[in-house]
C-alpha positions in Angstrom: 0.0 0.0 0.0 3.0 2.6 0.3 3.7 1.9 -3.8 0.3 3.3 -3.9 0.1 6.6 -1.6 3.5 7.2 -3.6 1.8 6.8 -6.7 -0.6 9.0 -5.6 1.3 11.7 -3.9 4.1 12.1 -6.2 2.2 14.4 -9.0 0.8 16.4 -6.3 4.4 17.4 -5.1 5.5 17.4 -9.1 3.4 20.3 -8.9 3.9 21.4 -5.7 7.9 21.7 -5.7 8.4 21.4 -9.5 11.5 20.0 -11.3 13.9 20.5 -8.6 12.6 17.2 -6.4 13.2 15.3 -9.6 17.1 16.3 -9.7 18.6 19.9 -7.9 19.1 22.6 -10.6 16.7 21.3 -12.7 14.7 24.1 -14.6 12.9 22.8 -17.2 12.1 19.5 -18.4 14.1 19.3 -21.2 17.0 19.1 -18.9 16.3 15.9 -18.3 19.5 13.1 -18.5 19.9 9.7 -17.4 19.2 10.3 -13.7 15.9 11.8 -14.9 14.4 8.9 -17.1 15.3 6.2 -14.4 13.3 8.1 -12.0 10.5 8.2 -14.8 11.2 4.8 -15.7 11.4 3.4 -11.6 8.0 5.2 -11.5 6.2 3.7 -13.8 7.6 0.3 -12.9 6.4 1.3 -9.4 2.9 2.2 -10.9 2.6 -0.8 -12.7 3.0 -2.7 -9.5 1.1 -1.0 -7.3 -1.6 -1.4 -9.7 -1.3 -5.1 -9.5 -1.2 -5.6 -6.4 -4.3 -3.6 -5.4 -6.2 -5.9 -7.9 -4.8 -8.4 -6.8 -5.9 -7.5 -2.8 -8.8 -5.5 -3.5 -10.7 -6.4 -6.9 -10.4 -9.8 -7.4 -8.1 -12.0 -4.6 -9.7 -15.5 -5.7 -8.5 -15.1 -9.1 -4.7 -14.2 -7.9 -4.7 -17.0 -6.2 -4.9 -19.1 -9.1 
C-alpha cells in the first residue's frame, strides 16, 4: 500500500515543488539526463506494481490465487 500513496502523492508534489525534487538545478524539463528517465522509468515500474497488487488484494483475490 506505500507503492500506492507514492503513486498518488508524487504528481501532487511534481506540482507542488516542480522540477527541482526530480534532480537539484533542474529548470525545465528538457534538462532531463539519465538520472531523470530512471526516475521516470522506476515510477512507472512502481505504478505498474502498485496497480497489480491492489487488484490483486482489493478487486479480485480468488482469481490471484490461481
Amino acid at each position: 500500500l506505500d507503492t500506492i500513496f507514492f503513486v498518488g502523492t508524487l504528481p501532487f508534489l511534481f506540482m507542488l515543488f516542480g522540477t527541482n525534487m526530480i534532480r537539484p538545478n533542474m529548470e525545465r524539463l528538457s534538462d532531463f539526463d539519465g538520472w531523470g528517465f530512471t526516475f521516470i522509468g522506476a515510477y512507472i515500474l512502481m505504478a505498474v506494481y502498485g496497480a497489480l497488487f491492489y487488484y490483486g488484494l482489493f478487486i479480485s483475490p480468488n482469481q490471484m490465487k490461481r
